[in-house]
DSSP file (Angstrom, degrees, kcal/mol; ACC not computed):
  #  RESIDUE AA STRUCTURE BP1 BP2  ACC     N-H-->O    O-->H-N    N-H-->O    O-->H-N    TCO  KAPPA ALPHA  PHI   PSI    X-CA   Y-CA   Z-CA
    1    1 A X    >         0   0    0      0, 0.0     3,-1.6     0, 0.0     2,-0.3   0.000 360.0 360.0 360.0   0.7  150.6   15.1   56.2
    2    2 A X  T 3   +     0   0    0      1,-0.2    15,-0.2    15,-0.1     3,-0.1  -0.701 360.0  15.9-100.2 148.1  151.6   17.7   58.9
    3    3 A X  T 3  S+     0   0    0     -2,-0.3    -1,-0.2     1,-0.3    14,-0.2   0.480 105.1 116.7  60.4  21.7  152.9   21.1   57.9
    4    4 A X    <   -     0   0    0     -3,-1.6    12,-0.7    11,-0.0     2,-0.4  -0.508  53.5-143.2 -90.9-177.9  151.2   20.3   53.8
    5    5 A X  E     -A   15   0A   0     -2,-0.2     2,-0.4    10,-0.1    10,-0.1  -0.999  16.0-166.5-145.6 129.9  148.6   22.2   52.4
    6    6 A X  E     -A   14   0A   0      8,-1.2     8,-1.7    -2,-0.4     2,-0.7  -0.838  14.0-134.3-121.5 163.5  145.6   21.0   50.1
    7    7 A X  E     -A   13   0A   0     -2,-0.4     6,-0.2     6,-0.2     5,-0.1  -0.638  13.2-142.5-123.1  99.1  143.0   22.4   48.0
    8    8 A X        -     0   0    0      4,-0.7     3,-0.2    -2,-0.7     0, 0.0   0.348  37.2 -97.7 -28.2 164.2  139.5   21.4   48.0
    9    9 A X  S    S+     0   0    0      1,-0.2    -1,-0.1     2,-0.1    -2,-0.0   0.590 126.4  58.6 -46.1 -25.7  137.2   21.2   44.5
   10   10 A X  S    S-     0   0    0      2,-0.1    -1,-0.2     0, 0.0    -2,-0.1   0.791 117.9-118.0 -93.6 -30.6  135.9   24.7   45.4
   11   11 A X        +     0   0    0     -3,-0.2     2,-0.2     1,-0.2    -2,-0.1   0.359  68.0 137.3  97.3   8.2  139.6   26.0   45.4
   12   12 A X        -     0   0    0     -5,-0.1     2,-0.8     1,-0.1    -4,-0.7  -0.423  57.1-110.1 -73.1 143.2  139.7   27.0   48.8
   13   13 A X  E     -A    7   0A   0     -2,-0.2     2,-0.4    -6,-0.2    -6,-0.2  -0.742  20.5-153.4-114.2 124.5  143.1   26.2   51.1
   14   14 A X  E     -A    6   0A   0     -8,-1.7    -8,-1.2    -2,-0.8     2,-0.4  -0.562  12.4-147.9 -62.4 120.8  142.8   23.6   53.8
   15   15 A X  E     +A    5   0A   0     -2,-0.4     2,-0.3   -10,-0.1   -10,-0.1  -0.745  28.7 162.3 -85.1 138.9  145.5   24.2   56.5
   16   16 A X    >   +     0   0    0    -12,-0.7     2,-0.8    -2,-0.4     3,-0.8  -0.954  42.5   3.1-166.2 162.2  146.9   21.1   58.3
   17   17 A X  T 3  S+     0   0    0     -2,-0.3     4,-0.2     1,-0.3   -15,-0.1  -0.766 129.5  14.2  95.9-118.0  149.2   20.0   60.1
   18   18 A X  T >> S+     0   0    0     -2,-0.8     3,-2.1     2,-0.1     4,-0.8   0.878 124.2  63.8 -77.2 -59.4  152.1   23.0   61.3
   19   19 A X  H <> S+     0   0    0     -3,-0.8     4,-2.8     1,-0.3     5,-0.4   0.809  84.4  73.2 -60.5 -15.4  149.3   25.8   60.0
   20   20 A X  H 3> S+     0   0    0      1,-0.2     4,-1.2     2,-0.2    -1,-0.3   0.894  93.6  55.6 -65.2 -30.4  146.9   24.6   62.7
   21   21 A X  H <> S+     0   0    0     -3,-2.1     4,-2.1    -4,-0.2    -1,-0.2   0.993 114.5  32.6  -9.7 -95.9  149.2   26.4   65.1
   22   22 A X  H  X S+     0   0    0     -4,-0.8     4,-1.8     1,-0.2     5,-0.2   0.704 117.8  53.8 -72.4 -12.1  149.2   29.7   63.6
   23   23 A X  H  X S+     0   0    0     -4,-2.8     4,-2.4     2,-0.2    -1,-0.2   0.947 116.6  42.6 -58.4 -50.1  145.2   29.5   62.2
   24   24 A X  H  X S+     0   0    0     -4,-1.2     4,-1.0    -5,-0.4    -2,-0.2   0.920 119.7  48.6 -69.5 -88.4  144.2   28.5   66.2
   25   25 A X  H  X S+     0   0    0     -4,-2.1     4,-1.1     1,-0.2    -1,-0.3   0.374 109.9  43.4 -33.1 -44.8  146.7   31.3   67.0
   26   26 A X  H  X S+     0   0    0     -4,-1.8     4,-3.3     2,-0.2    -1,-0.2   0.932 114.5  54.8 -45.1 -83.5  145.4   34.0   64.7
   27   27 A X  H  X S+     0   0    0     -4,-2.4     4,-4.9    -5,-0.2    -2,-0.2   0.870 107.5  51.4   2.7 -85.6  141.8   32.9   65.9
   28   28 A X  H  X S+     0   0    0     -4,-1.0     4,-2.1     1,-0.3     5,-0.5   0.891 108.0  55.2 -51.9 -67.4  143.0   33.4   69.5
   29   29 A X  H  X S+     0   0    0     -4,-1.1     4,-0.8     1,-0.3    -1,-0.3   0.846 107.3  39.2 -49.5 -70.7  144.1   36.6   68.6
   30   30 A X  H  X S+     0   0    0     -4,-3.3     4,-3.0     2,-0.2    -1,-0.3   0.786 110.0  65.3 -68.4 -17.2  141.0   38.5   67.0
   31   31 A X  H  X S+     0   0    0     -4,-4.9     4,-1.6     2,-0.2    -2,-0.2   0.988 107.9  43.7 -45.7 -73.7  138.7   36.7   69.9
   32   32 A X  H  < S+     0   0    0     -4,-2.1    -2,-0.2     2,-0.2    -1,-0.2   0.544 115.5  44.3 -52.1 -19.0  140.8   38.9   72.3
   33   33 A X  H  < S+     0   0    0     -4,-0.8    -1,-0.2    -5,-0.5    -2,-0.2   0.894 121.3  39.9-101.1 -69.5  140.6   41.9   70.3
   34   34 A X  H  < S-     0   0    0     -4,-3.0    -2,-0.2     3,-0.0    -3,-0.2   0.794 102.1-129.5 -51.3 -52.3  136.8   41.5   69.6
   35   35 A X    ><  -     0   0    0     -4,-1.6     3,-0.8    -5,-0.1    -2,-0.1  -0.030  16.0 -99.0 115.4 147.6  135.4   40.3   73.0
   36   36 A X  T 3  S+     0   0    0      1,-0.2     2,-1.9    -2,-0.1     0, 0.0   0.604 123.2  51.6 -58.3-128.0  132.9   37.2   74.3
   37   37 A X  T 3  S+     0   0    0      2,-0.0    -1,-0.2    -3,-0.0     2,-0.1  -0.187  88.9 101.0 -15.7 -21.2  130.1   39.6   74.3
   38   38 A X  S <  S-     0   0    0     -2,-1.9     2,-0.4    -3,-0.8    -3,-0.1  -0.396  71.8-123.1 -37.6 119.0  130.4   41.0   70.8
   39   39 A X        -     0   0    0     -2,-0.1     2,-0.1    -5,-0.1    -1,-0.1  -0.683  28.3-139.2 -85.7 136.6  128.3   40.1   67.6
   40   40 A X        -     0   0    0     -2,-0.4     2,-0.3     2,-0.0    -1,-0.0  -0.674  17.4-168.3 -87.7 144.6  130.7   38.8   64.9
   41   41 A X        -     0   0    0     -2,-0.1     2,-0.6     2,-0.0    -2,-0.0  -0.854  10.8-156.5-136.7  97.9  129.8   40.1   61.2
   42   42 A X        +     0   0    0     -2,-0.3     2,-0.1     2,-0.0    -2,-0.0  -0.664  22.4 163.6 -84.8 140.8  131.6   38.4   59.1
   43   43 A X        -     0   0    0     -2,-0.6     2,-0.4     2,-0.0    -2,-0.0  -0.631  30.8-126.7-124.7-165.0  132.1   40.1   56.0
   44   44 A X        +     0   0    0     -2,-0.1     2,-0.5     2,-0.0    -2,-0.0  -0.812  20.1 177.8-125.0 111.8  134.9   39.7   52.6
   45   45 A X        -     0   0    0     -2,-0.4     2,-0.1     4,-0.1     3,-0.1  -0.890  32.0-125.4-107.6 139.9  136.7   42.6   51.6
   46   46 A X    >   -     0   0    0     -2,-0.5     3,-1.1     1,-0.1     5,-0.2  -0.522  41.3 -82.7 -74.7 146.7  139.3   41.4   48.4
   47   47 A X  T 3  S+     0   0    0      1,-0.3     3,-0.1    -2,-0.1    -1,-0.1  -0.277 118.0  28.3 -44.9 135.8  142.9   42.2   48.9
   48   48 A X  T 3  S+     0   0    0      1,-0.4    -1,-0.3    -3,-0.1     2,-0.3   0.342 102.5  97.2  99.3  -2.9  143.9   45.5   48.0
   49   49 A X    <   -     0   0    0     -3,-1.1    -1,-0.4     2,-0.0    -4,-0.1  -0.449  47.9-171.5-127.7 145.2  140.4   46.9   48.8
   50   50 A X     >  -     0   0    0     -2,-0.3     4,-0.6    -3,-0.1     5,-0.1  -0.187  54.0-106.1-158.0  57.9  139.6   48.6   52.0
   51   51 A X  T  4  -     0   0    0     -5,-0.2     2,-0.5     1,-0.2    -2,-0.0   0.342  67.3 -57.2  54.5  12.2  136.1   48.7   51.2
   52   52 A X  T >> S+     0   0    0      4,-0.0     4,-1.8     0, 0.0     3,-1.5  -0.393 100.6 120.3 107.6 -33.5  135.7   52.5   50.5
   53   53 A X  H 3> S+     0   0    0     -2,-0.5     4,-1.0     1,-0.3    -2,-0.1   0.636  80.2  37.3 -13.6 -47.3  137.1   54.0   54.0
   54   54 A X  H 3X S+     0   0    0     -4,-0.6     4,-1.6     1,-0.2    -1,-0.3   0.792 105.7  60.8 -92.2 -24.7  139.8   55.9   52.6
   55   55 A X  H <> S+     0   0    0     -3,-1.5     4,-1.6     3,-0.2    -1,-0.2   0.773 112.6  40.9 -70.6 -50.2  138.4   57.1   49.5
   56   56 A X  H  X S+     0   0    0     -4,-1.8     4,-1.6     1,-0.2     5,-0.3   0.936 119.3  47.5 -73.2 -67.2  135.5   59.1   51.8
   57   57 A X  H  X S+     0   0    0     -4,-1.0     4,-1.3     1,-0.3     5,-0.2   0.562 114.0  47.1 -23.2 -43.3  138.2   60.2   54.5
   58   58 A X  H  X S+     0   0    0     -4,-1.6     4,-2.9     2,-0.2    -1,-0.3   0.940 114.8  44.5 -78.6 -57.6  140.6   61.4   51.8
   59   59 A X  H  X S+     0   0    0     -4,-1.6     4,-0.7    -5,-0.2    -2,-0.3   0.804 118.3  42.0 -58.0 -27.7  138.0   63.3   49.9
   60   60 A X  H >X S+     0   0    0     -4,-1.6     4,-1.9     2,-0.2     3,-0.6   0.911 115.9  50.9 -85.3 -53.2  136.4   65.0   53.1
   61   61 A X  H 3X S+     0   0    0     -4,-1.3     4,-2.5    -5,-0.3     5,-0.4   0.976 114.2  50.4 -42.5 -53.9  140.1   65.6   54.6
   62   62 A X  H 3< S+     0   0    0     -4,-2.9    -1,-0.3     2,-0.2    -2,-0.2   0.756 109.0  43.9 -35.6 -55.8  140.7   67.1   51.2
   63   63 A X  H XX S+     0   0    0     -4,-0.7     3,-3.4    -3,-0.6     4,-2.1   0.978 122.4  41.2 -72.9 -80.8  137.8   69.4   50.9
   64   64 A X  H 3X S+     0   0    0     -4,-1.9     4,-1.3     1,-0.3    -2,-0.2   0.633 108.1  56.5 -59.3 -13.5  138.4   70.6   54.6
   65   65 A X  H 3< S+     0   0    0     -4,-2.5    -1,-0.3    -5,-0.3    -2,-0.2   0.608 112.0  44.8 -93.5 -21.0  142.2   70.8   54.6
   66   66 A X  H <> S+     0   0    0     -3,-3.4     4,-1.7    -5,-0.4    -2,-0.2   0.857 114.3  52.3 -94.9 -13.3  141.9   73.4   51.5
   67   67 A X  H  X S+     0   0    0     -4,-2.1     4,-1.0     2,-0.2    -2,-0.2   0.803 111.8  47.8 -74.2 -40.7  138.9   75.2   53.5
   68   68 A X  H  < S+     0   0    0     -4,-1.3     4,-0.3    -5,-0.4    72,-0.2   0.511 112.5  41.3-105.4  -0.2  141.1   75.5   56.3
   69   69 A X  H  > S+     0   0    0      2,-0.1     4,-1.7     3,-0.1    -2,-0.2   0.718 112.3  60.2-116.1  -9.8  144.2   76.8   54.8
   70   70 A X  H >X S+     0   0    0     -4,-1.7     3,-3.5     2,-0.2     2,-0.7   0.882 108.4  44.4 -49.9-109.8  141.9   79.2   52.6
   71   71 A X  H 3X S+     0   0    0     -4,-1.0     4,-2.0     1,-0.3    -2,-0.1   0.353 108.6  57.8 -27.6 -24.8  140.7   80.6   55.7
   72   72 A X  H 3> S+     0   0    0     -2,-0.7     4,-2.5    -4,-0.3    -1,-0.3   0.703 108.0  45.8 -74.4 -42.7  144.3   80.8   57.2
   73   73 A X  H <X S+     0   0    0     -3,-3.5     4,-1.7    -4,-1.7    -2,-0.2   0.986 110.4  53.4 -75.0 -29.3  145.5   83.0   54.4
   74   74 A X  H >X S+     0   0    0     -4,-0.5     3,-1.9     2,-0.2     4,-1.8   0.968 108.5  55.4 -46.1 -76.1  142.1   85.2   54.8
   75   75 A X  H 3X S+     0   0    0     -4,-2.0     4,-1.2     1,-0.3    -1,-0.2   0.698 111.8  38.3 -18.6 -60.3  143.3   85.5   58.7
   76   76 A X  H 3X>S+     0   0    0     -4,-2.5     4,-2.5     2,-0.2     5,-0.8   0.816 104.3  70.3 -73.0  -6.1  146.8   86.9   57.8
   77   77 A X  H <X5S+     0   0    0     -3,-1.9     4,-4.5    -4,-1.7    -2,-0.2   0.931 109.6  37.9 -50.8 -74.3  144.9   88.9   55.0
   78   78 A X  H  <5S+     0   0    0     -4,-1.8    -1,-0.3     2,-0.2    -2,-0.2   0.530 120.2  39.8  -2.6 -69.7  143.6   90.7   58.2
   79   79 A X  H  <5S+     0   0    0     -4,-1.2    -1,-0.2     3,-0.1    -2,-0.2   0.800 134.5  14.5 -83.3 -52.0  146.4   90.9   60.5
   80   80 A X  H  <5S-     0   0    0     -4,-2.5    -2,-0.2     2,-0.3    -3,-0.2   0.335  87.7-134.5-126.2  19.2  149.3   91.7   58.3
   81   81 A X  S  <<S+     0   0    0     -4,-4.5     2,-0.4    -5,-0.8    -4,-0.2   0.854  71.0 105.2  61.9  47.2  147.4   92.8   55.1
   82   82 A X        -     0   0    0     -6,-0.5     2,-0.4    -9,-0.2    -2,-0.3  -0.972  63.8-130.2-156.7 139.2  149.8   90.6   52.7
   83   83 A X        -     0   0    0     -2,-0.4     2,-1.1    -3,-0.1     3,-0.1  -0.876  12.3-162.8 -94.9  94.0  148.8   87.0   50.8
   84   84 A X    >>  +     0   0    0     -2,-0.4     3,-2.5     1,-0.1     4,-2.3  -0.636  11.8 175.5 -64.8  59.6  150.9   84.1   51.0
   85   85 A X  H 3> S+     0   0    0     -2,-1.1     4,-1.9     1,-0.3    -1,-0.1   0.748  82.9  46.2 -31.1 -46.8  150.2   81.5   48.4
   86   86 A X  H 3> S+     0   0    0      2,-0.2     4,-0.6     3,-0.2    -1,-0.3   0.528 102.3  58.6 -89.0   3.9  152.7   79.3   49.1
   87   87 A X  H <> S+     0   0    0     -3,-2.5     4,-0.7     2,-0.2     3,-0.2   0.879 107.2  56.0 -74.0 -55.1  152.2   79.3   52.8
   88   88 A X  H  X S+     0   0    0     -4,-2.3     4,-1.1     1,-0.3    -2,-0.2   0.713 106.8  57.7 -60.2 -17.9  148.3   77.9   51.6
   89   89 A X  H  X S+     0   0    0     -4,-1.9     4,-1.4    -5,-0.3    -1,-0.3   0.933 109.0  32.5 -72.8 -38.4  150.0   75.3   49.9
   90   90 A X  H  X S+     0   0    0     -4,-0.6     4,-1.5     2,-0.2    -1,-0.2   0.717 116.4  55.5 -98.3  10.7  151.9   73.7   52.2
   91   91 A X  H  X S+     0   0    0     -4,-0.7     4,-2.0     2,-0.3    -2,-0.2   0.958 113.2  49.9-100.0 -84.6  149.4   74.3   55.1
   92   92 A X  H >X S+     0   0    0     -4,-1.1     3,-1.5     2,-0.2     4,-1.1   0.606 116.0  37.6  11.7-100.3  147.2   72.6   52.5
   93   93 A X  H 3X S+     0   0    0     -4,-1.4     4,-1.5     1,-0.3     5,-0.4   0.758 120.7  48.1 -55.9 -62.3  149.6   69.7   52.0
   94   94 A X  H 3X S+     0   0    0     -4,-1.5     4,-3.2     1,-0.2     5,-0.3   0.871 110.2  50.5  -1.8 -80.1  150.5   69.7   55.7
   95   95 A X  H <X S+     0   0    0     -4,-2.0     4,-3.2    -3,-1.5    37,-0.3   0.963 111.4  48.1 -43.2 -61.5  146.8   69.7   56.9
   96   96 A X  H  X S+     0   0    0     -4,-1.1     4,-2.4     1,-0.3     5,-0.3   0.998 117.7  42.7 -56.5 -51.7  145.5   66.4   54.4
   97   97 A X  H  < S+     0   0    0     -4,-1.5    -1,-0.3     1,-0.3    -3,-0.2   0.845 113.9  44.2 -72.9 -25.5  148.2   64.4   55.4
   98   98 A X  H  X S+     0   0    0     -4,-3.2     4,-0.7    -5,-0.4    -1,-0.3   0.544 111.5  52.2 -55.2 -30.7  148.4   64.9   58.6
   99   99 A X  H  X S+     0   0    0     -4,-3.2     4,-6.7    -5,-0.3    -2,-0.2   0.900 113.8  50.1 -68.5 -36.4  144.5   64.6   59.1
  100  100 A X  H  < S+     0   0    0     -4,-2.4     4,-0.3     1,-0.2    -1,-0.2   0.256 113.8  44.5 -83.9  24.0  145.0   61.0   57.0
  101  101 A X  H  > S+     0   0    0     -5,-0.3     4,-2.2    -3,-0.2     5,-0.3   0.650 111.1  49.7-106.3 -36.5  147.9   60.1   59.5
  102  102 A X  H  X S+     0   0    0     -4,-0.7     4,-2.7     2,-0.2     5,-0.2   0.963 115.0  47.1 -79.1 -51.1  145.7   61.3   62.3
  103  103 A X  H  X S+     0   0    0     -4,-6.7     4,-2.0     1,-0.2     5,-0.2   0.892 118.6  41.5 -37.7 -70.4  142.4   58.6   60.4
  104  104 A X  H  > S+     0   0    0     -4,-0.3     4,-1.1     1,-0.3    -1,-0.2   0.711 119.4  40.4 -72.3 -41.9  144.7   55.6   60.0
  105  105 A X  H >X S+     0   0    0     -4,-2.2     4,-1.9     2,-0.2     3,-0.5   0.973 119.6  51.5 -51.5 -63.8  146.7   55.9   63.8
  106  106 A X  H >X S+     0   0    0     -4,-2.7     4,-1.6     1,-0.3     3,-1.0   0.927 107.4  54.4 -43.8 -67.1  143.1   56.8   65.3
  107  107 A X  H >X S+     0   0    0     -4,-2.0     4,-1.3     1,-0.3     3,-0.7   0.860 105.8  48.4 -57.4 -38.8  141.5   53.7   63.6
  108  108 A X  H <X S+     0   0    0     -4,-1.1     4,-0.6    -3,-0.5    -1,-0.3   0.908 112.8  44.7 -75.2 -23.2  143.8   51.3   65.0
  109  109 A X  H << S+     0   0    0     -4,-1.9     4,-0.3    -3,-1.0    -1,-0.3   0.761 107.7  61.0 -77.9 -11.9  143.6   52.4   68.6
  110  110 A X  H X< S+     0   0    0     -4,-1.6     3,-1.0    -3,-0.7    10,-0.2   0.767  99.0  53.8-110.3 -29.2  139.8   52.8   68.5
  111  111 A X  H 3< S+     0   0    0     -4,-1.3    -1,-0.2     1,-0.2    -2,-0.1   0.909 103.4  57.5 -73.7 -12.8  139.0   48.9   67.7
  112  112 A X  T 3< S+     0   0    0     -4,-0.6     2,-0.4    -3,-0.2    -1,-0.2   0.586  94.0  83.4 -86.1  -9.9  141.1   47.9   70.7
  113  113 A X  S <> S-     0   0    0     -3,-1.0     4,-1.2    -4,-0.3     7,-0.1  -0.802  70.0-154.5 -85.9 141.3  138.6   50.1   73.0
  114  114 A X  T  4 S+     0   0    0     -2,-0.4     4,-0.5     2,-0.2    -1,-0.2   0.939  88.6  54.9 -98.3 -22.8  136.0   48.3   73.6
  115  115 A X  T >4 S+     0   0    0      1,-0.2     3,-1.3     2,-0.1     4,-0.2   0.950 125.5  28.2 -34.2 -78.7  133.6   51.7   74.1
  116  116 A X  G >> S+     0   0    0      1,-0.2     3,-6.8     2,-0.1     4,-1.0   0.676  84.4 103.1 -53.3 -20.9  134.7   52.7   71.0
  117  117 A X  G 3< S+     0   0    0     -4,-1.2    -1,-0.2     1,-0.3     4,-0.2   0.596  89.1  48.7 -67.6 -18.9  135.4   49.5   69.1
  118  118 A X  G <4 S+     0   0    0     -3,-1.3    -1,-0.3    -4,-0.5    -2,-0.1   0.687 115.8  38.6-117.0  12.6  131.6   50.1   67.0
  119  119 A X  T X> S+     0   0    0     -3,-6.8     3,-3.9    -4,-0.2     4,-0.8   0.529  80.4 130.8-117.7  18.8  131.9   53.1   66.2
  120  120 A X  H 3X S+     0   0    0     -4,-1.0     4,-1.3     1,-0.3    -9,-0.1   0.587  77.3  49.6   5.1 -44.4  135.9   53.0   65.2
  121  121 A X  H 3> S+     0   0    0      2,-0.2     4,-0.9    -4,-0.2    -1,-0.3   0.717 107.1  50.9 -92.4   1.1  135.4   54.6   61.8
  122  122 A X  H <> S+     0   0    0     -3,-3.9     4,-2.5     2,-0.2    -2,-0.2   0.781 106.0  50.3 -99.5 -45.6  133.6   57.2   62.8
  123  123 A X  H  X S+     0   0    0     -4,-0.8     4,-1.0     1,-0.2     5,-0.2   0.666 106.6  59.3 -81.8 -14.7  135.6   58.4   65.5
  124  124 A X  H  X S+     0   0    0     -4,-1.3     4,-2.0     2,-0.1    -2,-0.2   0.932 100.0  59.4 -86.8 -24.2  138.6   58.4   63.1
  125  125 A X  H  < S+     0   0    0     -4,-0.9     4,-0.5     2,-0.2    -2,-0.2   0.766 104.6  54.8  22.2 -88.0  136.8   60.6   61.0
  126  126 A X  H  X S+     0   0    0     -4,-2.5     4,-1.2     2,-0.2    -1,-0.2   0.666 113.2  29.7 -31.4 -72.2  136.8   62.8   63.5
  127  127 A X  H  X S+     0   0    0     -4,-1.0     4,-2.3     2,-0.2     5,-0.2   0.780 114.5  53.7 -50.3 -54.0  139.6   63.3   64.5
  128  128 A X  H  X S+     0   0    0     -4,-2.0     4,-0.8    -5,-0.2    -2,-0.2   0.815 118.4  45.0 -77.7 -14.3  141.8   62.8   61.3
  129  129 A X  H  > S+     0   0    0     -4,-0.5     4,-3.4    -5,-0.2    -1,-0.2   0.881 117.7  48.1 -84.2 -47.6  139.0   65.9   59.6
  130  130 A X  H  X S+     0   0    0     -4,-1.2     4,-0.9     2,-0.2    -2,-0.2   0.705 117.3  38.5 -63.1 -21.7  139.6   67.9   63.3
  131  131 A X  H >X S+     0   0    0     -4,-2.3     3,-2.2     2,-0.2     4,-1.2   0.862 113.8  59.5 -94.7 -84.6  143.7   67.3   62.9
  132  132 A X  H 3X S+     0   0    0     -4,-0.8     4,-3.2     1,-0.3     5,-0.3   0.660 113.7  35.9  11.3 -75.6  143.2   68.1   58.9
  133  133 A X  H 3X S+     0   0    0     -4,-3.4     4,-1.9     2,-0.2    -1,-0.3   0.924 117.9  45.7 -55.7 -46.7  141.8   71.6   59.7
  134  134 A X  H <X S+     0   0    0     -3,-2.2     4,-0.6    -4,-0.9    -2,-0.2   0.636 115.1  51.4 -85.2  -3.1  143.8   72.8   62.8
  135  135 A X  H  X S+     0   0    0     -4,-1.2     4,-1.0     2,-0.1     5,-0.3   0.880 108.6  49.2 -93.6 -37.3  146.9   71.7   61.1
  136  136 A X  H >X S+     0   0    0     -4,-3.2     3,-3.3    -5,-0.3     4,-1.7   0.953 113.6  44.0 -43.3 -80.4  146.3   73.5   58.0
  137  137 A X  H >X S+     0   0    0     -4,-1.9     4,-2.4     1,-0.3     3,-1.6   0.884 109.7  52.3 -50.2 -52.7  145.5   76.6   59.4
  138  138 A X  H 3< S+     0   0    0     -4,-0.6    -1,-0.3     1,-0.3    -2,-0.2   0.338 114.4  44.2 -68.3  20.0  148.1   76.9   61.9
  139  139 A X  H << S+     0   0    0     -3,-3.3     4,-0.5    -4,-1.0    -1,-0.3   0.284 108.7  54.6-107.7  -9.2  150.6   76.2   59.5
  140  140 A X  H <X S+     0   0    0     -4,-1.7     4,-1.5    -3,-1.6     3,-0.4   0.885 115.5  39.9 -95.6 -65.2  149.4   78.4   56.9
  141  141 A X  T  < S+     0   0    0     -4,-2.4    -1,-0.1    -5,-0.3    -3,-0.1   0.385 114.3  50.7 -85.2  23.0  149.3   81.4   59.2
  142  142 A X  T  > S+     0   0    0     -5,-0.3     4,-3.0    -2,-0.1     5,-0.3   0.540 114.6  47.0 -97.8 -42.1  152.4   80.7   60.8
  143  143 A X  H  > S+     0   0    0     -4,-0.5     4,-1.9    -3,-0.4    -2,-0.2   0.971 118.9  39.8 -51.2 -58.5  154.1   80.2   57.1
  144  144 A X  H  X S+     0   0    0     -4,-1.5     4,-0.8     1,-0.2    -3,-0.2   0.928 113.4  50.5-102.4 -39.5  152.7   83.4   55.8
  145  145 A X  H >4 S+     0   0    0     -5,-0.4     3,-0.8     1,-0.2    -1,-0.2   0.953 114.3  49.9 -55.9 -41.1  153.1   85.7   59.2
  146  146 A X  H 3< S+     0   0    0     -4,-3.0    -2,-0.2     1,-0.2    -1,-0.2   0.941 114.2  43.7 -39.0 -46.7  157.0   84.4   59.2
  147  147 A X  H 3< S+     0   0    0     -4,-1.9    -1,-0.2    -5,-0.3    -2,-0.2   0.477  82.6 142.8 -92.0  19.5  157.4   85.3   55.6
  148  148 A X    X<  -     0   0    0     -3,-0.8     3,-1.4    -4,-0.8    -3,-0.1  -0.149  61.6-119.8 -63.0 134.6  155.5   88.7   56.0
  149  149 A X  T 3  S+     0   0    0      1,-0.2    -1,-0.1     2,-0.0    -2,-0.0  -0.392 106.4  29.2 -84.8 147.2  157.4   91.3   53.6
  150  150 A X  T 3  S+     0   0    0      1,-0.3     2,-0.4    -2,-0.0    -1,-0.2  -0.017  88.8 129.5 102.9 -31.9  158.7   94.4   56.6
  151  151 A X    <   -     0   0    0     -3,-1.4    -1,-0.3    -6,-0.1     2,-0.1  -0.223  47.2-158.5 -63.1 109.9  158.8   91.5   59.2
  152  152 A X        -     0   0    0     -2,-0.4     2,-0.2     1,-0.0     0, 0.0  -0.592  13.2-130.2 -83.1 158.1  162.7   91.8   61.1
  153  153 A X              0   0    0      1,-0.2    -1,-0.0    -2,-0.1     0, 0.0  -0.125 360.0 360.0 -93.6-171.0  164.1   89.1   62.6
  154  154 A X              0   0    0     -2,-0.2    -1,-0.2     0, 0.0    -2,-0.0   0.487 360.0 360.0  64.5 360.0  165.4   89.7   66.1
């Protein structure tokens, strides 16, 4: 019987044997990450799923990453009186992905703190909307002040 696998009536899979190992081991693993002191909530989210997280995080990143490279072309409007479209695109594309780099990196360190660990999603948010914005704009008015028509090099 050691290292088979069976399946109950319900369809659920019994580990034995060899899997008792890496189950106990697994176990071991998210005890240490959560903490003795902790309330456990177990919930189920189905594979493939992550429970809506990215879906608000991307749309908000979204919103603010075109807000903030809009406002970056306004800025050179100002300074050097010329509009750079394609600067606000990639300061756009720049800003979202880089705010959603910033969510998903953010989230993993923040469940291992134990300060943070309940509010985790909130404070990647935070951050990945705060990276979103300051990368957009400083790449949209770095883009469009390089490419500024009169601007010499040297």
């Amino acid at each position: 019987m050691e290292g088979r696998r069976r399946r109950t009536q319900e369809g659920w899979l019994i580990r034995v044997g060899a899997d008792r190992l890496a189950l106990r081991e697994e176990i071991e693993d998210v005890l240490a990450t959560i903490g003795p002191d902790d309330n456990l909530k177990f919930t189920y989210v189905a594979p493939g799923t992550d429970a809506g997280f990215a879906q608000v995080g991307c749309s908000v990143t979204f919103a603010l990453a075109v807000i903030a490279a809009l406002s970056g072309m306004v800025i050179v409007f100002i300074l050097a009186g010329y509009v750079n479209p394609g600067a606000g695109a990639i300061g756009f594309f720049v800003g979202w992905l880089g705010g959603m780099f910033a969510s998903s990196q953010v989230v993993k360190i923040a469940v291992r703190v134990r300060r943070l660990r309940p509010d985790a999603e909130n404070v990647a948010y935070l951050i990945g909307f705060c990276a979103a914005v300051i990368l957009a704009a400083i790449v949209t008015v770095l883009l469009a002040l390089v490419s500024a028509p009169g601007r010499t090099v040297g």
